[in-house]
C-alpha positions in Angstrom: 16.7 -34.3 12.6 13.6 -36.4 13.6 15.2 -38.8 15.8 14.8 -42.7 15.6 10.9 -42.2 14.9 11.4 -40.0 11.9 14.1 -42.8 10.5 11.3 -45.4 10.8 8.7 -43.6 9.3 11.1 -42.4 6.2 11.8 -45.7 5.2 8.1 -46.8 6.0 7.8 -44.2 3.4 10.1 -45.0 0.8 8.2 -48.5 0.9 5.5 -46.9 -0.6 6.8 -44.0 -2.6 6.3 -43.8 -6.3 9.4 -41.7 -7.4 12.4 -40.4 -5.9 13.3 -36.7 -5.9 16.2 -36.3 -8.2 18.3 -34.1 -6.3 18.0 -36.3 -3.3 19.4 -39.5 -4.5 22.2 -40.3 -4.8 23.9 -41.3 -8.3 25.8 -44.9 -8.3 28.5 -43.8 -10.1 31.3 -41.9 -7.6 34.6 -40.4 -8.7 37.3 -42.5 -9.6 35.8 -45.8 -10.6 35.8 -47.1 -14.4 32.5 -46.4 -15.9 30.3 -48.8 -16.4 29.1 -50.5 -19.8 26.8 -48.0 -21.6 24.5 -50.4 -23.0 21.8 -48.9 -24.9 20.3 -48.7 -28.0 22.0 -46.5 -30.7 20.0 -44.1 -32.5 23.4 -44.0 -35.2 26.9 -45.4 -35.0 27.5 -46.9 -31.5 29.9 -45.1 -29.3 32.5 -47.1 -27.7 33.1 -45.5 -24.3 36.7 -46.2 -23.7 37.8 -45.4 -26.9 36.0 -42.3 -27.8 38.3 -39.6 -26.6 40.0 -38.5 -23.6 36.5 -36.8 -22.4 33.0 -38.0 -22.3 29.8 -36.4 -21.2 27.2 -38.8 -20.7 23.6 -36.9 -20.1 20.9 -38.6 -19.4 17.5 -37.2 -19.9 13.4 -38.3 -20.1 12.7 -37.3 -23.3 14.8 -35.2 -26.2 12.4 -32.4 -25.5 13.7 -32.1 -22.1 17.3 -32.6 -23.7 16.8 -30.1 -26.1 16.4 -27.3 -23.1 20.0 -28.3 -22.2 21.0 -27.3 -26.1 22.6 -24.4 -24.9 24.4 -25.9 -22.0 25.3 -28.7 -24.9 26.8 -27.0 -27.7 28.7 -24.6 -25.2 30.6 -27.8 -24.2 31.0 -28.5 -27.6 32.5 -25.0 -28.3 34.4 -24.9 -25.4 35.8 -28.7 -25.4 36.1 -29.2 -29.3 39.5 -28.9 -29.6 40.4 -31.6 -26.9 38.1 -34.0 -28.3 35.6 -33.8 -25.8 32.4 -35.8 -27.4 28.7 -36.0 -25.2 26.3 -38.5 -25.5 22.8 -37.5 -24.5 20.3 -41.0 -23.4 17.1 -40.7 -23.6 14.2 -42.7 -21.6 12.5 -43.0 -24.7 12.5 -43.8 -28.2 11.9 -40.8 -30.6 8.9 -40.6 -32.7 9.2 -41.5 -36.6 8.8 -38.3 -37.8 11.2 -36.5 -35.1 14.6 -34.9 -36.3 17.1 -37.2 -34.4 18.6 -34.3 -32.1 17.7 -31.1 -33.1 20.7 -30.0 -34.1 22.6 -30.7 -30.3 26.1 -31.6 -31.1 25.4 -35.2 -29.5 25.3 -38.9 -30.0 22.1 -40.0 -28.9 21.0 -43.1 -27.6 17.8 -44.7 -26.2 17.7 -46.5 -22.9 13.9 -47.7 -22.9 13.9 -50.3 -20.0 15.7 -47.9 -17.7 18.7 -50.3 -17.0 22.0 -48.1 -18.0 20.1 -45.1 -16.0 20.3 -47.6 -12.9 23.6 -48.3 -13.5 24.9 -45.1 -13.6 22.6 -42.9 -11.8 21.0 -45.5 -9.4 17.6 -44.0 -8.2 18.4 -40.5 -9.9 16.0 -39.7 -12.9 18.3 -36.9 -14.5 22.1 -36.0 -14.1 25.4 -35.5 -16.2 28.1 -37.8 -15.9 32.0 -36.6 -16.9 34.5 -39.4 -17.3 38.0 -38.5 -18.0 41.0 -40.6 -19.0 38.9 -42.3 -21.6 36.5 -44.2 -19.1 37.3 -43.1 -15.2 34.2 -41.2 -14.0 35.5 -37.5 -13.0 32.3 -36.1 -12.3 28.4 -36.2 -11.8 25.8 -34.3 -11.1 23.4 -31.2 -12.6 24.8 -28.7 -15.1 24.3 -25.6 -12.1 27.0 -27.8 -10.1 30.1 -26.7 -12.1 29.6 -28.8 -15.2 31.4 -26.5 -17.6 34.5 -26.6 -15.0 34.3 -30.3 -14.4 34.6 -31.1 -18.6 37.6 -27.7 -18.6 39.7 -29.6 -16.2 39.0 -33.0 -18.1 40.0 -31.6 -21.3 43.1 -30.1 -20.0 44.3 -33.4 -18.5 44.3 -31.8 -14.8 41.5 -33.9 -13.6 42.2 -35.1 -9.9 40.4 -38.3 -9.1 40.2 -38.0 -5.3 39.5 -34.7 -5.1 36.3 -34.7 -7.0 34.8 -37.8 -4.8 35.7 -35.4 -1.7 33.9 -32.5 -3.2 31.2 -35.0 -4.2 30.9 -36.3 -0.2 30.7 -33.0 1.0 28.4 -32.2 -1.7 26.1 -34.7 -0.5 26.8 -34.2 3.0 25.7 -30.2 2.8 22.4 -31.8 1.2 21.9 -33.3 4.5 22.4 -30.7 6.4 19.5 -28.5 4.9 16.9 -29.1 7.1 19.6 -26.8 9.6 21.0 -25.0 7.5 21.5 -21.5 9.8 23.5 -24.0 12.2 27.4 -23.2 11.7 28.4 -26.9 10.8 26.2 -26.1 7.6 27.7 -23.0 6.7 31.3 -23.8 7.4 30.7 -26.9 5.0 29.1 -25.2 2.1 31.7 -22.3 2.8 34.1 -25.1 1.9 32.0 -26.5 -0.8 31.9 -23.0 -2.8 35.7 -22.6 -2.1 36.6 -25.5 -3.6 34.4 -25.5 -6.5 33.3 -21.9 -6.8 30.7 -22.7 -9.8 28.2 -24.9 -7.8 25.4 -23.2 -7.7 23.3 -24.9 -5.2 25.9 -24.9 -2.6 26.0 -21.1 -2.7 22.4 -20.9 -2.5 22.8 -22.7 0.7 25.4 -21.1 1.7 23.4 -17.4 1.4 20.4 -19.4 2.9 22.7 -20.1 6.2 22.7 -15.9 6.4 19.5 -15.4 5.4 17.9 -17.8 8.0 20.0 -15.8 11.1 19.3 -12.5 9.9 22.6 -11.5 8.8 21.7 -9.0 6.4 25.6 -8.0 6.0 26.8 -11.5 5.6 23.9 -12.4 3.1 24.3 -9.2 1.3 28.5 -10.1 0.9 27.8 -13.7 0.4 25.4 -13.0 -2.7 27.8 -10.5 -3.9 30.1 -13.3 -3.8 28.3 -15.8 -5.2 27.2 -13.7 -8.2 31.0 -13.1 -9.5 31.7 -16.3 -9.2 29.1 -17.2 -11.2 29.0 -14.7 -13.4 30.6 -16.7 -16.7 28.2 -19.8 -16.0 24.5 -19.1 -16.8 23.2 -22.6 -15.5 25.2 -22.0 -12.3 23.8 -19.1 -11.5 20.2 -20.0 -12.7 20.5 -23.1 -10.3 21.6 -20.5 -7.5 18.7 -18.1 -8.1 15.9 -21.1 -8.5 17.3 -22.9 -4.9 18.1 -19.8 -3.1 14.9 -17.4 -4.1 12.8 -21.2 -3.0 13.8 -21.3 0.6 14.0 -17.6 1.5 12.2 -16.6 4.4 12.5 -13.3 2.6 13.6 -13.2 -1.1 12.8 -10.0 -2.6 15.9 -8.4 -1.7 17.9 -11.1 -3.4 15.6 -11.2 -6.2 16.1 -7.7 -6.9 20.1 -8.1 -7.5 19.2 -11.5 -9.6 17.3 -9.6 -12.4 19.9 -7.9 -14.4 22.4 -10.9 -14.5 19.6 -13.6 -15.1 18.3 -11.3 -17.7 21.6 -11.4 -19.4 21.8 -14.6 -19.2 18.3 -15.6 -20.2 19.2 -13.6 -23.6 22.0 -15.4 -24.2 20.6 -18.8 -23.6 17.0 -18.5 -24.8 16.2 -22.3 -24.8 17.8 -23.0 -21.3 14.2 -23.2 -19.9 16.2 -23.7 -16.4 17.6 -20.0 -16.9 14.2 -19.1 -18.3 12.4 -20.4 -15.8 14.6 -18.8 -12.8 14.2 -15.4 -14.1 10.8 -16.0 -13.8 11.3 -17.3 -10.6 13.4 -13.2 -9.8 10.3 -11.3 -11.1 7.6 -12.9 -9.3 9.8 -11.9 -6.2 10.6 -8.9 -7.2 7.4 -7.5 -7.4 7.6 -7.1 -11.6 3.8 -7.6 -12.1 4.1 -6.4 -15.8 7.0 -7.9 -16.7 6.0 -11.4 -14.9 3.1 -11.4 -17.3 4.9 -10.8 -20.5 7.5 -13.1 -19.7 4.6 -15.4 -18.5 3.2 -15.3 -22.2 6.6 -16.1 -23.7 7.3 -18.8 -21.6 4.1 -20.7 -22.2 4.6 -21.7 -25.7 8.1 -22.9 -24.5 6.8 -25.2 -21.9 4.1 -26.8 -23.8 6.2 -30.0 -24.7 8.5 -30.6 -21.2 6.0 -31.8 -18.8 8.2 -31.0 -15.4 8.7 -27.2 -16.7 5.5 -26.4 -17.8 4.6 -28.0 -13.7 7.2 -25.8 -12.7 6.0 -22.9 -15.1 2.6 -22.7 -12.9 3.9 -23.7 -9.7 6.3 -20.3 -10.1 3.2 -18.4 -11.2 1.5 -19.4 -8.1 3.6 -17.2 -6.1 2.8 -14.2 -7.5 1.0 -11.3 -5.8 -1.7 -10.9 -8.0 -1.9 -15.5 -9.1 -5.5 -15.3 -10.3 -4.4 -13.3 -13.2 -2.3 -16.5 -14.7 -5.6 -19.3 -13.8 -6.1 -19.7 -17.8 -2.2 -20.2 -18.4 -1.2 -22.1 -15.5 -4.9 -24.3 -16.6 -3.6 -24.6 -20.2 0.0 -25.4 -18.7 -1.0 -28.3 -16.5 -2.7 -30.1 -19.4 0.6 -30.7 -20.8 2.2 -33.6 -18.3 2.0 -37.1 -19.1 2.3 -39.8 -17.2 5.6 -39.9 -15.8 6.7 -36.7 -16.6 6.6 -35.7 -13.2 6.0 -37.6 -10.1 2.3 -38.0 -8.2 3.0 -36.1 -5.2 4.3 -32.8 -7.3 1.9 -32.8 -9.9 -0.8 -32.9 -7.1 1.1 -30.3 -5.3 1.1 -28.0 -8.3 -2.6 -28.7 -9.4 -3.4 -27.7 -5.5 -1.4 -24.7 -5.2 -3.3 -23.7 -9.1 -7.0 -24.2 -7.3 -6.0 -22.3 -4.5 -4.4 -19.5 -5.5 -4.9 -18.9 -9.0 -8.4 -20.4 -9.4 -9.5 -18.7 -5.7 -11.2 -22.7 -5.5 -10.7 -23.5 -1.7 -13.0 -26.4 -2.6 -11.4 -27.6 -5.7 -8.1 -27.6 -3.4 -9.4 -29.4 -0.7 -10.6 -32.3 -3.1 -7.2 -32.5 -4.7 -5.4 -32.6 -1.2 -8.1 -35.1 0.1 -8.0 -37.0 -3.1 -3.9 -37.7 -2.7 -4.2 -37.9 0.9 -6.8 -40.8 0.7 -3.8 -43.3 -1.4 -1.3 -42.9 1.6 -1.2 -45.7 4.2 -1.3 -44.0 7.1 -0.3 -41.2 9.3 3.6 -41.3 9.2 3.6 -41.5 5.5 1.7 -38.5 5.2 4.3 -37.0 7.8 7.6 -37.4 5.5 5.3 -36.3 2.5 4.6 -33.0 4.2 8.4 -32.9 5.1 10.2 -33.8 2.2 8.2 -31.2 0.8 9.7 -28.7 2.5 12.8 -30.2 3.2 13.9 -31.9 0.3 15.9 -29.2 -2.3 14.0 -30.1 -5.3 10.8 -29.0 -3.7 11.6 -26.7 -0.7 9.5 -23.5 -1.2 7.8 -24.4 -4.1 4.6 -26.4 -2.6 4.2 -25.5 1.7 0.8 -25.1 1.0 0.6 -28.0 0.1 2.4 -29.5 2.8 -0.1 -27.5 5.0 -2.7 -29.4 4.0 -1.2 -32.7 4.2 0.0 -31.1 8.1 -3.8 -30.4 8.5 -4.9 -33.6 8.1 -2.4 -35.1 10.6 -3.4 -32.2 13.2 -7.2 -34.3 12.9 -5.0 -36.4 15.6 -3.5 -33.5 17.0 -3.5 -35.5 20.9 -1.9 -38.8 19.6 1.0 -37.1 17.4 4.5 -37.9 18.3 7.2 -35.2 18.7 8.8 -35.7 15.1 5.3 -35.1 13.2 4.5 -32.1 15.7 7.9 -30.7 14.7 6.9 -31.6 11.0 3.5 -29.0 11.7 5.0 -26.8 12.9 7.4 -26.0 9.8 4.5 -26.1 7.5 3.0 -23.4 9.8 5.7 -21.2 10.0 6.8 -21.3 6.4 2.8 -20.6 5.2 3.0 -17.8 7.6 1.2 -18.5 10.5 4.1 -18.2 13.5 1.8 -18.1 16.6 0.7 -21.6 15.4 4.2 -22.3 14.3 5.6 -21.4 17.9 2.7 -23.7 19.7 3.4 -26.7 17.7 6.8 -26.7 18.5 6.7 -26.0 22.2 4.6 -29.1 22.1 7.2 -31.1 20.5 9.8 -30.3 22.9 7.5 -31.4 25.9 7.0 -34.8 24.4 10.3 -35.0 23.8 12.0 -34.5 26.8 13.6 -30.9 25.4 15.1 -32.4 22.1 18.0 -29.7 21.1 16.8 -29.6 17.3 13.6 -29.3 18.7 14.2 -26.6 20.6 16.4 -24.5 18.7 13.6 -24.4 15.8 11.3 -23.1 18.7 13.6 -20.3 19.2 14.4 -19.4 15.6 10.2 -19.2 15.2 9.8 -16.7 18.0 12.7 -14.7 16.9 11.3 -14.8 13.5 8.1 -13.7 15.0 9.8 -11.0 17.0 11.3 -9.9 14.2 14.9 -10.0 15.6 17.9 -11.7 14.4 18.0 -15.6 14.9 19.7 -17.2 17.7 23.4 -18.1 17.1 
């Protein structure tokens, strides 16, 4: 971690952030407590949480586009948890235009929750999530569908719901998120070891658990934990769409993995062909695997899918701006980006994305440069700009997706290079080993352990870059 200094620049940064990332906030409800009044606006008869049934799903989403991308992942509950009375209530941030089918066919009551104030409630800071009460109104669950939904809403249903065991698996849960800026060091992968254990359907805690190998070189133990992460979540497509998206991300080397990943995300892509998550993952396998041809024909299909959900048609382009050959997507990923709307995603992505589109895909270093400068000049000041840059990076929502962005926003703080403290040096450093440029990389941290005083973290990141550089296995 970044010490004291980092802890005061983060919250001099969440003073002045304009949205939260969703995955790293955490939801108000917790395991075990009565749910809260739902208290939103009925789009038919009102649901009376409490009296409903023995199971509820409560999912709560920006716009009914974006729920209707979780159709499959819906009306699989509904098959599965039918005949235990299991009924789901989908919210919506917004009220649904006149002429709109009320909910496409999802096997939901839908509600409408325009000034944001049951979200709060429930979710806190958190934009999206699913929420699982069992016992008529104790809250059993939360979180994304990838984190063992479809197990969460089984045990519910069956009556075998334990209470305190879910808020454990929930603290840990949490607690492995916290760990990801170290996660080669054994206290994270003894913890996500116990995470996927426990709940063996969580598919971002196996990505970080494979992560843990991959960042020490452990080809055996990432090739065995992959092999054991797919069977586990072989029967649940979200699960092991959310474990291809975070773990493919953060590689320091994904193609390998993204080679085993095709034939089961392709399976599971045809069975859920409106799960733009799943879609959007395989993508996410071809681009790594090299698949030039077959990125661009699933490129093509994908774009008429994205047109009306503003976050995946940003993370539509974002994936296509990874690929070998970008340039050859700059008139979809141009088309793609004219679909967000305000608040659809927040400032800092869409300006990573439209960055990362100039760059790579347009070949516009100056185009980029006037996007980075333009979002640089509305932050405050230099340690603002530093958690930016490392949130980016750090944060699982965004890890791998944008470090060329976060090289830019690194660049600018480098203009002070002489007056930077240890934490932002260490922050530099990242974004120059994760665009590839160790040597920097390996500079940039030996600097931050001399103006530290030979800070541990410090210096074990220093000796994971050199081995990277070396090309040997990373210090255990």
């Amino acid at each position: 971690m970044h010490g004291a200094m980092f802890r005061l620049s983060r919250i001099l940064a969440v003073l002045s952030s304009l949205a939260a990332c969703a995955a790293g906030v955490r939801a108000q409800v917790q395991p075990g407590q009565v749910a809260p009044p739902l208290e939103v606006a009925w789009t038919g008869t009102p649901v009376a949480i409490g009296t409903a049934g023995p199971v509820v799903v409560v999912a709560f989403h920006r716009s009914l586009a974006a729920a209707a991308c979780d159709g499959d992942v819906l009306r699989d509950l509904d098959r599965r948890g039918g005949e235990h009375g299991v009924l789901m209530i989908v919210v919506l941030a917004e009220r649904l235009p006149a002429n709109q089918a009320p909910a496409q066919q999802l096997p939901v009551a839908l509600a409408v929750d325009t000034d944001g104030r049951a979200r709060a409630r429930w979710l806190g800071e958190q934009a999206d999530g699913y929420v699982v009460l069992a016992e008529h109104d104790r809250i059993a669950w939360t979180g994304q569908p990838g984190q063992g939904l479809r197990a969460a809403v089984a045990l519910a249903a069956a009556g075998e719901y334990d209470f305190a065991a879910s808020a454990e698996r929930l603290r840990q849960r949490q607690q492995l998120e916290d760990l990801f800026t170290d996660v080669g060091s054994a206290a994270a992968r003894e913890l996500a070891q116990r995470v996927v254990t426990a709940w063996p359907t969580d598919g971002p805690s196996w990505a970080i658990r494979w992560l843990g190998d991959e960042l020490r070189r452990d080809d055996a133990a990432a090739a065995a934990t992959a092999a054991a992460a797919l069977a586990a979540l072989a029967d649940d497509p979200r699960a092991l769409a959310a474990f291809a998206d975070l773990a493919l991300r953060a590689a320091t080397q994904p193609r390998v993995l993204a080679g085993s990943l095709l034939a089961p995300l392709a399976v599971a892509a045809a069975n859920c062909p409106d799960d733009l998550c799943i879609q959007l993952a395989r993508l996410r396998a071809l681009v790594h695997s090299g698949n030039g041809r077959e990125v661009g024909r699933t490129a093509q299909q994908l774009a008429r899918k994205v047109e009306g959900v503003g976050a995946a048609a940003v993370e539509f382009v974002e994936i296509l701006t990874h690929d070998a050959e970008p340039e050859v997507h700059k008139d979809l990923g141009a088309r793609a980006l004219r679909v967000p709307r305000p608040g659809d995603v927040d400032a800092r992505t869409l300006a990573a994305v439209r960055y990362a589109q100039a760059l790579r895909c347009e070949r516009n270093a100056i185009a980029a440069r006037e996007v980075a400068c333009d979002y640089l000049d509305r932050l405050p000041g230099r340690a603002v700009v530093n958690n930016e840059a490392w949130e980016l990076m750090t944060a699982l929502p965004s890890c791998g997706r944008f470090d060329a962005f976060a090289l830019a926003l690194a660049e600018r703080m480098l203009e002070q290079r002489a007056a930077l403290e240890p934490f932002e040096l260490d922050t530099a450093a990242l974004a120059m080993f994760r665009n590839g440029r160790g040597d920097e990389a390996i500079e940039l941290q030996a600097a931050a352990v001399e103006r530290s005083g030979g800070d541990a973290t410090y210096k074990d990141r220093l000796e994971h870059y050199r081995a990277a550089l070396a090309g040997k296995p990373a210090p255990r």
